[in-house]
C-alpha positions, 0 to 999 in steps of 0.5 A: 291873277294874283290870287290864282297864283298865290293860291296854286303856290301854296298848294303846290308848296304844301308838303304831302301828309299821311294820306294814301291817294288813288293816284290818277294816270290822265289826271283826275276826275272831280266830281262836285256837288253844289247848288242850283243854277239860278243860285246867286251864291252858288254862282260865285263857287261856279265861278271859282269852280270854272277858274280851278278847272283850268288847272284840271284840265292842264294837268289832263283832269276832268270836273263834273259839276252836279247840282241840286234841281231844287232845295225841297229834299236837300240832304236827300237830293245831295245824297242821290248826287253822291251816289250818282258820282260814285257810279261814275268812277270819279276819282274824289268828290267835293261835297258841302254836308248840308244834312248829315243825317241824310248824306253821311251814309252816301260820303261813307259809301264813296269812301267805302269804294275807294274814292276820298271826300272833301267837303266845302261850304258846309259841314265843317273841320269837326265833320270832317274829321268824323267821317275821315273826309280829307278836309273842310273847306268854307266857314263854320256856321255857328261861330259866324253867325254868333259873331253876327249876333254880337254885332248887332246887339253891339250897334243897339239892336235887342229883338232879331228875327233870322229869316231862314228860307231852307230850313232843316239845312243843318249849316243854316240852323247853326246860322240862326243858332248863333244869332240867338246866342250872340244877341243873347250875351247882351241880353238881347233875342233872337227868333228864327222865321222859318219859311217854306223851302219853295220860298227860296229864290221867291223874292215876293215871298220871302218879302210878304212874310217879312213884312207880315212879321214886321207888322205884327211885331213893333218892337222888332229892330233887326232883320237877319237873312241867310242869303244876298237876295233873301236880303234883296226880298227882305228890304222890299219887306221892311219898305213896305211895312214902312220899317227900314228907318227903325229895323237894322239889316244884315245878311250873311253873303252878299251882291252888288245891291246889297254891297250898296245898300251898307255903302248907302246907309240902307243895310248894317253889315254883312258876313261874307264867306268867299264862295269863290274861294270855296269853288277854287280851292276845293277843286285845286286841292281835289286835283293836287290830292289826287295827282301829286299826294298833296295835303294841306296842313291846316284842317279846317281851312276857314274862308271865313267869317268876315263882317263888311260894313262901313268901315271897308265897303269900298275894297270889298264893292269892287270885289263884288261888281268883278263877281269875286265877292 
């Protein structure tokens, strides 16, 4: 409860900036745009979607969660979700801008017909500012994943692969971009290993090609997922290829299995960005914009990127086993 209220007393603190709201006259209507169900990360956002809906609902407002069936056409299937929320007349949408290419003319469109965007998760402040969205909620991808990078290279890795099980994903790109150009400063390297969309939430797959990399590459010291559970698979891999005790782990987002694994020794790190938060504070700041003219004045608002390893693992593990972390 301490964090819902110190979150809603911030908003409702915030003063109004120069932005001209529909105002709603039963409370609002929120659309947002998310991942599939059986998504771990996507999980977590729900959860911080459920929890704001409560403030919605008390203000007399509605939230329509739209999700993504599949992972296959990403920016493509975004985009129709988009579309689908204007034709309902909501009153803004929360959206992550996975694929600009592909769902820029669709938030342009919904801004066009008078309904404001925020995005969340992923697209970033630059993005947003682009498109003239209110906002940008979540971690920005490229500065994440550098900082990944340099922790490696910093606890003596010097060959990366970064495992990327969506590829074309613009957010995770930046991720594995950034490895690269981390690792790359201390005169290390990093290549990506792109795999098949429908490798995604296909733990067999994720680890066969994982260990099918390891095995034809010795000098390989680092393995880098863009999920928590691509990093489940991708310990089954190193197991298998009889590498965990010479391949260093790490993964950005995080579950209880993962948080044990850097708790036991098994895993290095990981880059946690609070989808809780990003669920949370994408529909309360939705909500507040559209009833009350409320606007924060921090743009982007960055909920990470955060490194847990070691030296705070404890803290955070109670955080995930409560499935806020």
């Amino acid at each position: 409860m301490s964090i819902f209220k110190n979150v809603m007393g911030a908003l409702l603190a915030t003063a109004t900036l120069g932005v001209a709201p529909v105002m709603a006259q039963d409370g609002a209507t929120i659309a947002i745009i998310g991942g599939r169900a059986d998504d771990a990360f996507f999980a977590k956002i729900g959860r911080g979607i459920d929890d704001a809906t409560l403030v919605v609902e008390a203000h007399g407002g509605t939230v329509n969660y739209l999700q993504l069936q599949t992972y296959d056409n990403i920016g493509g299937d975004a985009a129709n979700l988009i579309r689908t929320a204007i034709s309902q007349g909501v009153d803004i949408i929360a959206v992550p801008n996975w694929v600009p290419d592909a769902q820029d003319e669709a938030i342009e469109a919904a801004m066009a017909a008078g309904i404001p965007v925020m995005l969340y998760n992923a697209g970033g402040g630059d993005k947003a500012a682009e498109l003239g969205a209110i906002n940008y909620i979540g971690n920005e991808e490229y500065p994440a994943g550098l900082a990944g990078g340099k922790y490696f290279a910093e606890h003596g890795a010097t060959n990366v692969i970064c495992v990327n099980t969506v590829p074309g994903a613009g957010n995770l790109e930046a991720r594995c971009d950034g490895i690269r150009d981390g690792m790359a400063e201390s005169g290390g390297v990093s290549e990506q290993l792109p795999l098949p969309a429908s490798a995604f939430g296909d733990p067999t797959a994720v680890a066969e090609a994982i260990k099918a990399t390891l095995l034809g590459d010795e000098t390989i010291d680092g393995i880098f997922t863009i999920s928590s559970a691509d990093a489940d698979s991708a310990y089954i891999g190193m197991q298998q290829a009889g590498r965990v005790e010479t391949v260093a782990l790490g993964s950005f987002d995080m579950n209880v299995a993962g948080l044990e694994r850097i708790r036991d020794g098994e895993q290095l790190f990981a880059i946690d960005q609070q989808p809780w938060l990003q669920g949370f504070l994408a529909v309360t700041l939705a909500d507040g914009y559209v009833n009350y003219g409320l606007a924060m004045a921090t743009s982007p608002l960055l909920t990470g990127p955060g490194i847990v390893d070691a030296s705070n693992i404890e803290a955070t593990l109670k955080g995930g086993e409560l499935g806020y972390r």
